[in-house]
N, C-alpha and C positions, 0 to 999 in steps of 0.2 A: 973629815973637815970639821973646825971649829968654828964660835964665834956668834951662831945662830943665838938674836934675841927672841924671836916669836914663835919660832920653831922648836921642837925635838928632834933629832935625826937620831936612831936608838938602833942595834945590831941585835938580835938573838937568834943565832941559829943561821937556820934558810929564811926567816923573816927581816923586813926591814920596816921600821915602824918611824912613821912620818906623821906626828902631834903638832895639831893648834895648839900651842900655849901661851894663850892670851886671855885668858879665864875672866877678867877682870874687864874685856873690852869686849866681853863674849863673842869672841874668837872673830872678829867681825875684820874685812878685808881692807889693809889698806897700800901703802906703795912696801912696804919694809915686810910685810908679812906674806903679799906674792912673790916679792924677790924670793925669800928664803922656803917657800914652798916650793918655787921652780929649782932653787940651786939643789934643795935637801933630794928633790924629785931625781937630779941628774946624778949627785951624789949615789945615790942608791942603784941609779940603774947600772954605772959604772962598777960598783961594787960584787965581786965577782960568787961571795959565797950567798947574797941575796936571792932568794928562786921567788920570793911571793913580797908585795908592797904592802902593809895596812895603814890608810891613814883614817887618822884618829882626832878626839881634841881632847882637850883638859875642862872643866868647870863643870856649868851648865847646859853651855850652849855648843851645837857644834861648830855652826858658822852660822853670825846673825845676819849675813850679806856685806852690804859697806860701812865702814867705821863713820859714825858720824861727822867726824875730825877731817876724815879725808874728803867725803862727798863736803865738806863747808870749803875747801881748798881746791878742791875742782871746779867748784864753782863759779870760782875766778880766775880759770885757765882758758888761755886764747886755744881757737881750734887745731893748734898744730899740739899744744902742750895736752888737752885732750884726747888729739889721737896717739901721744906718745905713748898714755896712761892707758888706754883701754888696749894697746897693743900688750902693752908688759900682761894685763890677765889672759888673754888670747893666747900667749905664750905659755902663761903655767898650767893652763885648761887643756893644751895642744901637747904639751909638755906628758901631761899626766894621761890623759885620751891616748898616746901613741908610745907610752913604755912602752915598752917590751916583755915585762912581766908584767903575770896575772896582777891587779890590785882590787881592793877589798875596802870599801868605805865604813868603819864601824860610827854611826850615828847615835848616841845616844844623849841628842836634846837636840832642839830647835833649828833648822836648819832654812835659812831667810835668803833670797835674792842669789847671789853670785855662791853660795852655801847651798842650795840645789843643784846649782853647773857644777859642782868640784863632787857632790855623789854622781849625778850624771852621768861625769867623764870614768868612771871606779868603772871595773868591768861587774866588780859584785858586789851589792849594797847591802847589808842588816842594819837593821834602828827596833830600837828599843819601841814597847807601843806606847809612850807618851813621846818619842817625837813629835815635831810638828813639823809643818812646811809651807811655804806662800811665795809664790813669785811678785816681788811688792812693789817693782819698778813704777808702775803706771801710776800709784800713790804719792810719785814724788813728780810726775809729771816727766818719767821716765821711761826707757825701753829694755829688757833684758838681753839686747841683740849677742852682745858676746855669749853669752853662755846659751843661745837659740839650738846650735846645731847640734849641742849634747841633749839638749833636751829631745829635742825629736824623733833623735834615734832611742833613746829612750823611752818617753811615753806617748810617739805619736802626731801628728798634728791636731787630732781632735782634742784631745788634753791641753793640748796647749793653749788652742784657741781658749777655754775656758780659763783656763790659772792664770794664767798671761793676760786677760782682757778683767778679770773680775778682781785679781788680785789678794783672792781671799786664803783665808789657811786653808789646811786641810790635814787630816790625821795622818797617822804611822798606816791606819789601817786603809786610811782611800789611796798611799803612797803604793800600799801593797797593790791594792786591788788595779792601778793604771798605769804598772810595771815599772815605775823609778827605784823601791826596793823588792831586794826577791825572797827576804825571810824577816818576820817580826818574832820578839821575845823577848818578857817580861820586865827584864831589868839588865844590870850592866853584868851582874854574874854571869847570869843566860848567854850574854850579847858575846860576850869571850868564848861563854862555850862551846859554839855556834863559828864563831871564826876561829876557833882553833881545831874544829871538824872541816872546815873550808881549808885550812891552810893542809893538812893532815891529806885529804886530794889531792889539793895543786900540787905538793912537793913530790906526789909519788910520777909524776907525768914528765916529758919529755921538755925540758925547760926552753929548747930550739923550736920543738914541735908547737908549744905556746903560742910562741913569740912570732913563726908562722900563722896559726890561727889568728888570733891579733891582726895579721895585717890582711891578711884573705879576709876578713869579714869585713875590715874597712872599703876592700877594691870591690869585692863583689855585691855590698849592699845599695841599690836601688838599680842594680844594672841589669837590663833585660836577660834572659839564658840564649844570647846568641852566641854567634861563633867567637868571635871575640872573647868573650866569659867564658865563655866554656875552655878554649883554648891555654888560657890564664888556669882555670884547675886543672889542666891536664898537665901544667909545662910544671906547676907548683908541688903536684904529687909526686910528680915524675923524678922532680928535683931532691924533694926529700926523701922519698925512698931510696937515693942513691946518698945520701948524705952520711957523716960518719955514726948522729945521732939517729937517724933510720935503720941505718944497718944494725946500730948496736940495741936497739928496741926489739925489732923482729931475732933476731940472735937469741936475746935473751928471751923470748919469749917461747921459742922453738926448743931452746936448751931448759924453759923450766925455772928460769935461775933470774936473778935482781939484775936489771940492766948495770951498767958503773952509776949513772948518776945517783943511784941508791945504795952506791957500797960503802960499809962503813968503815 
């Protein structure tokens, strides 16, 4: 698909690489540049030689949250034309949260308001250690409600209460330490080298098998271990071990030899 102005949608390989390029507005959200993060999102899921997502930005910044321009324009939308607009982010947060494939957030700079939900939503996050990060809503007399529920599963409700209520930054290094990213490194050299050891895993794994994990962790997270849950991984193991990519993992595993999805 063509035509993307804010966007990159780029093909290499098993990779699909999905860039901010809006360097100039530091990559900051507004209605044209979630459109084409959700289209580029669908683009790629659809795209059948893609096994692993990275999205990425271009400049400085990776996303500074809301585009100035936009939040002065919303601010003069009736409540219907406001829930139109926070629905279209909820759709590309929901959009990217529920690929199908692994995705990989590469951070390397500033990442502000709705630019924490879009690392959040990444199943795997690396930033550079001069990232930085802020949940800056409450500064504007604001709330970060859309992008709440990736946060949470991500860093918690105790975290949140703080970044959310204080709205202050915090490093690469405090982002490590209260699980929003799961590896820091020096610079943008490192930061590639480092997702192309991530990508270098995911590609060698079960690309069905994934995309099952992926959803079992969404049904089974907060749900007690009763019958019900438990039921749900019995019926889902049970499923894919009978499946064609089941069968052809253990096969090849017993014979020794590269499953197909690694034949060259």
């Amino acid at each position: 698909m063509s035509g993307y102005q804010s966007v990159l949608v780029e093909f290499d390989g098993p990779i699909g690489l999905l860039t901010l390029n809006k360097a100039a507005r530091h990559n900051a959200f507004d209605e044209d540049l979630i459109a084409e993060i959700t289209l580029g999102l669908l683009e790629l899921e659809e795209a059948a030689q893609v096994h692993v997502v990275v999205v990425s930005a271009v400049g400085e910044s990776f996303c500074a949250g809301g585009d100035l321009h936009w939040m002065q324009r919303a601010a003069q939308y009736s409540p219907d034309e406001n829930r139109r607009d926070a629905e279209q982010l909820s759709l590309m947060l929901a959009t990217l949260n529920e690929l199908s494939k692994p995705t990989i957030a590469r951070v390397q700079g500033p990442a502000y308001g709705g630019g924490v939900g879009l690392v959040a939503a990444c199943d795997i996050a690396v930033a550079t250690y001069d990232a930085t990060f802020a949940l800056s809503e409450v500064k504007l007399g604001l709330v970060p409600a859309v992008i709440s529920p990736y946060l949470l599963a991500a860093i918690g409700e105790r975290h949140c209460r703080r970044y959310m209520l204080t709205a202050e930054r915090f490093s690469a290094a405090e982002a490590y330490r209260i699980g929003l990213v799961h590896e820091l490194v020096p610079d943008e050299a490192q930061l590639d080298g480092v997702i192309g050891e991530l990508v270098d895993s995911l590609v060698a794994n079960g690309p069905r098998a994934q995309a099952e994990c992926k959803q079992l962790i969404r049904i089974v997270t907060g749900q007690p271990i009763d019958d019900e849950t438990r039921a749900e991984t019995v019926d889902r193991i049970a499923r894919v071990r009978a499946s064609t990519e089941g069968r052809e993992g253990l096969a090849a595993f017993l014979d020794k030899r590269r499953p197909n999805w690694l034949a060259d």
